[in-house]
C-alpha positions in Angstrom: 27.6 -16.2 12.0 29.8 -17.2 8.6 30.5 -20.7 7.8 32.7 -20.8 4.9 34.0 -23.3 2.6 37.2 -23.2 2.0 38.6 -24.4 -1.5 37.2 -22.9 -4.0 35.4 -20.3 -1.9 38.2 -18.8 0.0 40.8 -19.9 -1.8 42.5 -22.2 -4.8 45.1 -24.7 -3.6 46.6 -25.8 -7.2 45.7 -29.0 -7.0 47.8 -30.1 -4.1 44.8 -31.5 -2.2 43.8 -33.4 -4.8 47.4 -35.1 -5.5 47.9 -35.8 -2.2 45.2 -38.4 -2.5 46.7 -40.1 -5.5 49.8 -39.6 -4.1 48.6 -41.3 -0.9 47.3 -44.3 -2.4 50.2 -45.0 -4.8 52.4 -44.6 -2.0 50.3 -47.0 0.4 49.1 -49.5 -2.2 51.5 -49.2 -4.9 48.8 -48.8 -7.4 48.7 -45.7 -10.0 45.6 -43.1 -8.8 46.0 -40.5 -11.2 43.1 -41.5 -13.4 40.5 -42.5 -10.3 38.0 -40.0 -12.2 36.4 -39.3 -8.8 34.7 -36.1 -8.5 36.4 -34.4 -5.4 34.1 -31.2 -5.4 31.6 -30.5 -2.5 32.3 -33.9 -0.7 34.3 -34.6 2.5 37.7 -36.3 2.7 36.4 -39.5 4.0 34.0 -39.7 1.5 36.3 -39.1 -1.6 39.2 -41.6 0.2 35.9 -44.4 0.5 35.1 -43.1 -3.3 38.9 -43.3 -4.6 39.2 -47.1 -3.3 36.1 -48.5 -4.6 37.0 -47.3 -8.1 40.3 -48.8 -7.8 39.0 -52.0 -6.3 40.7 -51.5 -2.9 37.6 -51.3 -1.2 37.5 -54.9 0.8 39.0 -53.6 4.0 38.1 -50.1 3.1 37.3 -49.1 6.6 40.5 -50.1 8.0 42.6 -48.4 5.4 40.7 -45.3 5.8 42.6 -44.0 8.8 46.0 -44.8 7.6 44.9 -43.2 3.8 43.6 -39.8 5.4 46.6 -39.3 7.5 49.1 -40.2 4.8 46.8 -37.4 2.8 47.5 -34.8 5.7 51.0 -35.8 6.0 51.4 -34.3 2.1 49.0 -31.3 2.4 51.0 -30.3 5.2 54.2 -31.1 3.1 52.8 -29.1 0.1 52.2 -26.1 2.1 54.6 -24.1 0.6 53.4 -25.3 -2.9 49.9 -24.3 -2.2 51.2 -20.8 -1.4 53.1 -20.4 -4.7 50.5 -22.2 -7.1 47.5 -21.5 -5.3 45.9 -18.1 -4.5 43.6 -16.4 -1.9 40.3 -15.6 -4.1 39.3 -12.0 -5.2 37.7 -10.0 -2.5 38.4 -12.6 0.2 40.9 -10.8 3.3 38.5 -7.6 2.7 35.3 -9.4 3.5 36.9 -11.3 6.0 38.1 -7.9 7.6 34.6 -5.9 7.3 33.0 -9.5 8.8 35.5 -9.5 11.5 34.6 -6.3 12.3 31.0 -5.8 12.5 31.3 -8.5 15.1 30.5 -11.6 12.9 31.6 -14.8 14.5 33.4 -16.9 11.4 35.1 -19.9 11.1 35.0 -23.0 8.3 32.4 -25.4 7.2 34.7 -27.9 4.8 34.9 -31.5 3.7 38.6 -30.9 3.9 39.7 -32.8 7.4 41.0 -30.5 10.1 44.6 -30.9 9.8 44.0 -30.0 5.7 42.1 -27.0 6.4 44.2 -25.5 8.4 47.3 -26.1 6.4 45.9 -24.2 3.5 44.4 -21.5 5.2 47.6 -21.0 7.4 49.5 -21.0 3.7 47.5 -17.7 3.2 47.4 -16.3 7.0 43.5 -16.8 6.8 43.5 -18.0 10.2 43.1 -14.0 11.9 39.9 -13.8 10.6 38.4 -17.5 11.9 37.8 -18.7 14.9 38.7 -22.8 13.5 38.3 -24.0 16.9 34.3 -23.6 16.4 34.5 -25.4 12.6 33.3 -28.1 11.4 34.9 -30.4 9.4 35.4 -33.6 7.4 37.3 -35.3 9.9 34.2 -34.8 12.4 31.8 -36.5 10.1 32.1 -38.1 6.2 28.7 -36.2 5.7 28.6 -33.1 5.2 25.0 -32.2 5.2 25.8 -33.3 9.4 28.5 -30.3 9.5 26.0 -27.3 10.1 24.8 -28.6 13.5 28.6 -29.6 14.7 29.8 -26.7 13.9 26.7 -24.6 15.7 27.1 -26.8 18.5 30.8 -26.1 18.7 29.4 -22.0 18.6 26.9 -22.2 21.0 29.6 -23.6 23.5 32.0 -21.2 23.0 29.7 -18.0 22.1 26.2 -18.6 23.2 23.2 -19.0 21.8 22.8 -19.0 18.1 19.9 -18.0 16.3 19.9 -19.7 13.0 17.9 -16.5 11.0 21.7 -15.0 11.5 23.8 -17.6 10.3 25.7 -18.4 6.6 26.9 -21.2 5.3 29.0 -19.3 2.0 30.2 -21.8 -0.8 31.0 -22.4 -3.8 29.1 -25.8 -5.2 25.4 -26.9 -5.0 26.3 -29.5 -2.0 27.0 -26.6 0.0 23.4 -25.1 -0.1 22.4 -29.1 0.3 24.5 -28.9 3.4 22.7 -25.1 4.4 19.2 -26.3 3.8 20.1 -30.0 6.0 21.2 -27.2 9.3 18.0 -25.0 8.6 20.1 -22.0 7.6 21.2 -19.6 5.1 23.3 -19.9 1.9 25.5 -17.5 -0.2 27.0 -19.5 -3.3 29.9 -17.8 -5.3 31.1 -18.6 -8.9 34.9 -18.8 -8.2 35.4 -22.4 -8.0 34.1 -25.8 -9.5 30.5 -24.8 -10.2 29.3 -23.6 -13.2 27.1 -20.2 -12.6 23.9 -22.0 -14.0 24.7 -24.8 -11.8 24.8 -22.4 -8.8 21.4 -20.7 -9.8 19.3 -23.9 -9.5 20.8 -25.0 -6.5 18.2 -22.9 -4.2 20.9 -20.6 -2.3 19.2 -17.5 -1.0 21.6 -15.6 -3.2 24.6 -16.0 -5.9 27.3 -13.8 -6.5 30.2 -14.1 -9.4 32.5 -13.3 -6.7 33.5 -11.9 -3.6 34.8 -8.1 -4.8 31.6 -6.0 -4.1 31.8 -5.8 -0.1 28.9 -3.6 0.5 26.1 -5.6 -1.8 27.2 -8.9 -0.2 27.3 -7.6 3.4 24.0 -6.1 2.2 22.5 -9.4 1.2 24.0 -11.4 4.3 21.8 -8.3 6.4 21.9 -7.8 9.7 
């Protein structure tokens, strides 16, 4: 079982994700978000929409203008789809892997901070979706923590597949949160240098393996194992 990140991992977006929430705010609140200096890598949606309005002192009432913030954030991903096709791209050695996965009999679908409505809008902009089973995904919209995803998203598995047996399963990312979110569900992690991590960075983060990238299909279906 394969539980993959999605920007980043699977693919790049060109920065429409992350101007969708500046966007969002400036459009809501009327206050300039360009410069919130929030990190947005390895965190989920809620979290960096609670992060973005503390730093620009919107946070009294944060929880109530959380809902409206996120869905004003969907509401441009979606609108930027075709944006994210043309500046974004799929990442090297991705719809191979996916394909060899797919057909060994992996079950695979996403483990993102992205919400469900964002991850699906830029993995549809790259017709990702015939390789993942998103119904079984976890996701930022399900819960702002993401070291809680790994057991929604085996939950959603075990309803839909069976029994899983966490030996078996992968959470593959690109950042140290994600082996932090692996380690939290008891299971596995790949980490891969093609997005916001620096390689040293990836090395100390205590993933059972790191790769530069995705483009040597039989060494990383070696090191995933049966």
């Amino acid at each position: 079982m394969i539980l993959w990140d999605v920007d980043g991992t699977l693919v790049q977006t060109g920065g429409v994700g992350a101007e969708a929430f500046s966007t969002a705010i400036e459009t809501l609140y009327g206050v300039l978000a360009g410069n919130h200096d929030v990190a947005l890598v390895g965190k989920t949606d809620p979290q960096i929409a609670r992060e973005i309005l503390t730093v620009l002192d919107l946070h009294d009432d944060a929880e109530a203008r959380l809902p409206g913030l996120l869905a004003e954030t969907e509401r441009l991903v979606a609108a930027g789809r075709d944006r994210i096709r043309e500046r974004g791209m799929i990442l090297p050695g991705v719809p191979a892997l996916l394909d060899r996965l797919q057909r060994s009999g992996a079950v695979q679908t996403v483990l993102t901070g992205n919400t469900a409505a964002n991850a699906a809008v830029k993995l549809d902009a790259f017709d990702l979706p015939r390789w993942l089973d998103l119904a079984v995904g976890a996701y930022g919209s399900d819960h702002a923590d993401r070291n809680a995803l790994v057991e929604v998203a085996l939950t959603r598995v075990e309803r839909n597949y069976g029994p899983v047996d966490r030996s078996a399963v992968w959470v593959i990312g690109d950042t140290p949160l994600d082996a932090a979110c692996a380690h939290a569900g008891g299971v596995h992690c790949l980490l891969v240098a093609t997005g916001f991590a620096s390689r040293p960075a990836l090395d100390t983060a205590g993933a059972d393996h790191v790769v530069d990238d995705l483009t040597d299909i039989e060494s990383i279906l070696a090191l995933l194992g049966p």
